[in-house]
C-alpha positions in Angstrom: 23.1 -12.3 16.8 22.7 -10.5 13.6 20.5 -7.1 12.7 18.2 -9.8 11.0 17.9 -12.0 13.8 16.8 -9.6 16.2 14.1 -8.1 13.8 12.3 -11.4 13.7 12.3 -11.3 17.5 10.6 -7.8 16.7 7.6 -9.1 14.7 8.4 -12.3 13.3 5.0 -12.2 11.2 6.4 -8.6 9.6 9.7 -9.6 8.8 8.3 -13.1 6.7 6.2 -10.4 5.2 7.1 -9.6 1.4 7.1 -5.6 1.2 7.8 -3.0 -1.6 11.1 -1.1 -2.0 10.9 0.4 -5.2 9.5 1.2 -8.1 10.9 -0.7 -11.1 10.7 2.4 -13.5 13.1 4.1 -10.6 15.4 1.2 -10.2 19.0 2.0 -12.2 20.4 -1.2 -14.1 23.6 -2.7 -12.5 23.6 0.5 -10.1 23.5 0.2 -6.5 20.7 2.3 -4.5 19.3 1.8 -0.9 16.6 2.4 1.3 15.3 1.4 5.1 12.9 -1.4 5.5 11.8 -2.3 8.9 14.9 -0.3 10.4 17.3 -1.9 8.4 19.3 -0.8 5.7 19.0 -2.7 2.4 20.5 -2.4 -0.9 18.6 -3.5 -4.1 19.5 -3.4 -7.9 18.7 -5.1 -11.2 21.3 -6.5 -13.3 20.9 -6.7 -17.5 18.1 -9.1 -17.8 15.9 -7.2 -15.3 17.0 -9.9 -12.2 16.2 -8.1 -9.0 18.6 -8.4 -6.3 18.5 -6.7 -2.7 20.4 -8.0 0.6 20.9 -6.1 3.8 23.5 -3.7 3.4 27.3 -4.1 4.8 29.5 -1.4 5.8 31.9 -1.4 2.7 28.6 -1.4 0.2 26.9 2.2 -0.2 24.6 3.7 -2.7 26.1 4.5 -6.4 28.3 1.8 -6.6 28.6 -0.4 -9.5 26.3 -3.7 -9.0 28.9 -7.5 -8.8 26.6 -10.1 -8.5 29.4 -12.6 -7.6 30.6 -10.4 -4.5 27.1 -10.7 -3.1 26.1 -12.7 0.0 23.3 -13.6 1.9 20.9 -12.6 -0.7 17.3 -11.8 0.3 14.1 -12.9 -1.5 13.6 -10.8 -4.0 11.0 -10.4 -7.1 8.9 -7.8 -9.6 5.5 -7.6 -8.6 3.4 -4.9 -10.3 5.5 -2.7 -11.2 7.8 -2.8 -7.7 10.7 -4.1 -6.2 9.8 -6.9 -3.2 11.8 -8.4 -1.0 11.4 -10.3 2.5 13.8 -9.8 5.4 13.0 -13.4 6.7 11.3 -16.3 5.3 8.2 -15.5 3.0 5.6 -17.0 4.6 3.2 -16.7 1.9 2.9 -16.3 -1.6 2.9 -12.4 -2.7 -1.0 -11.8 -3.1 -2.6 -11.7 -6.8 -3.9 -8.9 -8.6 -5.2 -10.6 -11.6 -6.1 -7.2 -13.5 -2.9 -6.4 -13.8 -1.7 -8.8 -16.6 -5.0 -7.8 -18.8 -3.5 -6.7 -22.3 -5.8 -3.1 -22.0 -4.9 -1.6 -18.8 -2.5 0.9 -18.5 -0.4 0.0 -15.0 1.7 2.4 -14.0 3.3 3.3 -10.7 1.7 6.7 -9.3 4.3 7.6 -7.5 6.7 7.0 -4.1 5.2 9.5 -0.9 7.2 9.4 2.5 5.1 9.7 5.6 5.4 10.4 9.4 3.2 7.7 9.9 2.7 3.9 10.8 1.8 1.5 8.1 -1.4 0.2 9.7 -2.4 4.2 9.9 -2.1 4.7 6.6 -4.0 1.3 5.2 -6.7 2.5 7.5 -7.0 5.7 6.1 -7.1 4.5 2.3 -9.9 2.3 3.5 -12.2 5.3 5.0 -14.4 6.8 2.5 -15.9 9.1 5.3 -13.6 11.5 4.5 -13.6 12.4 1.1 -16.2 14.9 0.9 -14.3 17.1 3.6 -10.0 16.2 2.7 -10.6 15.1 -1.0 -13.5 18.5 -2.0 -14.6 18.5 -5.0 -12.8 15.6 -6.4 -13.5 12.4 -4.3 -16.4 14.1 -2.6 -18.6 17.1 -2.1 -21.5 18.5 0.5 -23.7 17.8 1.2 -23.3 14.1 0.0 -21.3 13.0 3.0 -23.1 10.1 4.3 -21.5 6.4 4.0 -24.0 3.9 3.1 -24.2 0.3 4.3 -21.9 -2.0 3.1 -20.6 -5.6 3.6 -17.0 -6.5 4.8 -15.8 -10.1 5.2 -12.8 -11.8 5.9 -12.3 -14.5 3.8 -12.2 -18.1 4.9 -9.0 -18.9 5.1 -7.7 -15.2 6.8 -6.0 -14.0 4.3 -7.8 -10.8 3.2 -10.7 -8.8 4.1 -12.9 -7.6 1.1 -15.9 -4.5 1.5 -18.3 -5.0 -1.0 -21.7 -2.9 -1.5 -19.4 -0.2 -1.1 -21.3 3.3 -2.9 -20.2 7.3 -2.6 -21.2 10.1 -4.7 -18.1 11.5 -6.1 -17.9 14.8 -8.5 -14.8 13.7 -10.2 -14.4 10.1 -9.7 -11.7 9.3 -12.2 -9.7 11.5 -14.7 -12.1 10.3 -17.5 -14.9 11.5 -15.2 -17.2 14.4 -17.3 -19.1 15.1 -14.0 -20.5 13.6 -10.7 -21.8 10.4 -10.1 -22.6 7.6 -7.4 -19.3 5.3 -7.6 -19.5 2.1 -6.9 -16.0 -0.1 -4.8 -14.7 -2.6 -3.8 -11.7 -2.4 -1.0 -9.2 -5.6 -0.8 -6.4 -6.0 1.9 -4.9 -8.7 1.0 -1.7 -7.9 2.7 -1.3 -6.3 6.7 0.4 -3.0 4.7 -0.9 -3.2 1.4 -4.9 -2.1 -0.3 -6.2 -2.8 -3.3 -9.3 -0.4 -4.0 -11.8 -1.3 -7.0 -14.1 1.2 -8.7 -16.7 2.1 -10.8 -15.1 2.2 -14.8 -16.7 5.4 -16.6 -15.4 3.8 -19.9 -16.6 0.1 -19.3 -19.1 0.0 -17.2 -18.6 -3.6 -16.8 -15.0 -3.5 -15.5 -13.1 -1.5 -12.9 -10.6 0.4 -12.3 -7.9 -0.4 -9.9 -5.6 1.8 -7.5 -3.4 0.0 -4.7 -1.0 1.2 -2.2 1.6 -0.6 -1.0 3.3 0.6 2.0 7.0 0.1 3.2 7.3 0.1 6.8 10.7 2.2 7.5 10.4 2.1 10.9 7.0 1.9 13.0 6.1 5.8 12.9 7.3 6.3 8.7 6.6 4.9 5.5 7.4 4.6 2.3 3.8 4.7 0.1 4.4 3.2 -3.3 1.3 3.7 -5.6 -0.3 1.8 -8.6 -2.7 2.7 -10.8 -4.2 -0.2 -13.3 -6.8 1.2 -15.1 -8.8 1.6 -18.6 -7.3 5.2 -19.3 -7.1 5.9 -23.6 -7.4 10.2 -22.9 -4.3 11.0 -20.8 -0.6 10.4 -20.5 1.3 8.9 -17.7 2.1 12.5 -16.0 -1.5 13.6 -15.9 -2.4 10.4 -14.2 0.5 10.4 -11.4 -0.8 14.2 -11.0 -4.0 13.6 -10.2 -3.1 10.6 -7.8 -0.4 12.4 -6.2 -2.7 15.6 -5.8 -4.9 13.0 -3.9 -2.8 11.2 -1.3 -0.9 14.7 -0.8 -4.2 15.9 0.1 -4.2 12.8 3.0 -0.6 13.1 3.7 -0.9 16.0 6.2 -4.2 14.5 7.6 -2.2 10.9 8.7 0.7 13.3 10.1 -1.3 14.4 12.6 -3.2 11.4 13.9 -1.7 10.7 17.5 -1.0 8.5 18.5 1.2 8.0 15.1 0.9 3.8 15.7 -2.7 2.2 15.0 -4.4 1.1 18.7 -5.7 -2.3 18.3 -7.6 -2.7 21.5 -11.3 -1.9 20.2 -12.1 0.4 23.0 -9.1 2.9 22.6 -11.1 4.6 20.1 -15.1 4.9 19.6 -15.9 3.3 16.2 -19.3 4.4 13.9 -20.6 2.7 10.8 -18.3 4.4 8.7 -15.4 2.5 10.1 -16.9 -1.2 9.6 -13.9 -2.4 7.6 -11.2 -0.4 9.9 -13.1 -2.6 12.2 -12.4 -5.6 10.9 -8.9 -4.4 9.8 -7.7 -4.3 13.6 -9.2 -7.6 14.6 -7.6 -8.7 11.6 -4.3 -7.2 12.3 -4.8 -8.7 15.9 -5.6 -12.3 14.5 -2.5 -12.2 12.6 -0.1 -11.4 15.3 0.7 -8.3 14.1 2.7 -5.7 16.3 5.5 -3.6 14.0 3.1 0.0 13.7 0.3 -0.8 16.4 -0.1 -0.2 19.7 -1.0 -4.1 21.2 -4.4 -4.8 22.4 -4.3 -4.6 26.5 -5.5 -8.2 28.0 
């Protein structure tokens, strides 16, 4: 039986999943690199044309070699997607999820940076999703008190399953955005669209009838680390590229410490392992989700 093989006896759903490896501005042309994706060693490149290519590593292969297409076998899915690397260690079962933003001729997309956790992926989504916590990890920047109340919001799973969307969703920030000249009431919109991966929309300060976009796509290493890949795709005409990652950066290292900590390190899915509030509507519905889906690589199984 090989390594593959026994992952899908794992968590069949994760390994049909696609996930990110790399960012495409840190991927070197007809250069061999590797990394760990679901506890399995894969090797990835690009040849001339920008083809991704990525395949579970063999003994003779290691990182730094030069890339022979021909000499490859037993090729994994691969594409670009937003600025990353994806691949699949089984058969996709889906389509990679849309971000239709991203392709609008304005917006600056750039990848924010790559963040390694001690930390399961389903941890980490529900953390992004939490806005009960800026005013006391994110001070000053994401939030401030006194203004630390979460107000109601919607949360929905769409009809067919395959993403849960918050809407309605409103927090006073003092610095909401780099092109922020003060404090105001931002207005979001969370998508998961993917068991690892969020896409969070907010409030514009230059177009007040658009959004700004940051996403995090996680890469499962094994079921306590990560890889957290980060995309900004926003409406940004005051700052350069290195100012931007900054500031993200600055935020999710503010978080990183925070999702080290939580114990146990794998999400609990059975809803009365840990006492919800109002606050934590879409967590909510991101573990039943999880649960609906079959999901078991990074949480802790719901007891019958």
């Amino acid at each position: 039986m090989s390594v593959t093989q026994k992952k899908i006896n794992i968590d069949p759903v994760a390994t049909n999943l696609w996930h990110p490896i790399c960012a495409t501005d840190d991927v070197l042309e007809n250069i061999i690199q590797q990394t760990v994706l679901l506890e399995q060693v894969i090797s990835f490149s690009k040849d001339s044309s920008g083809t991704p290519y990525a395949w579970v590593s063999e003994e003779d292969i290691t990182a730094g070699q030069k890339l022979s297409v021909n000499g490859l076998h037993h090729l994994l899915p691969s594409q670009i997607r937003y600025g990353h690397i994806w691949t699949c260690l089984g058969v996709p079962s889906e389509e990679l999820f849309t971000i239709p933003e991203y392709d609008e001729v304005d917006r600056r997309n750039l990848s924010a940076g790559t963040i390694g956790v001690n930390v399961s992926a389903p941890r980490a989504i529900e953390n992004f999703l939490d806005m009960g916590h800026f005013p006391y990890v994110h001070t000053d920047i994401l939030g401030v008190e006194p203004h630390t109340e979460v107000k109601e919001y919607d949360v929905e799973v769409s009809v067919d399953q395959s993403e849960i969307i918050a809407t309605g969703c409103r927090f006073y920030q003092p610095m909401a955005s780099t092109a922020s000249s003060g404090g105001a009431d931002v207005d979001y919109k969370y998508r998961v669209p993917h068991p690892y991966c969020s896409v969070l929309y907010k409030s514009s300060p230059l177009d007040e009838s658009r959004q700004d976009i940051v996403a995090v796509f996680i890469q499962p290493i094994d079921e306590e680390h990560i890889r957290a890949h980060m995309l900004l795709c926003i409406l940004d005409d005051q700052h350069d590229d290195t100012f931007l990652r900054k500031f993200q950066q600055t935020i999710f290292g503010q978080d990183k410490p925070i999702l080290e900590n939580q114990c146990p390190k794998r999400l609990p899915l059975d809803p009365r392992s840990e006492t919800p509030i109002r606050a934590d509507k879409t967590a909510i519905a991101y573990r039943r989700w999880l649960r609906q889906k079959g999901i078991r690589y990074g949480v802790i199984p719901e007891v019958a």
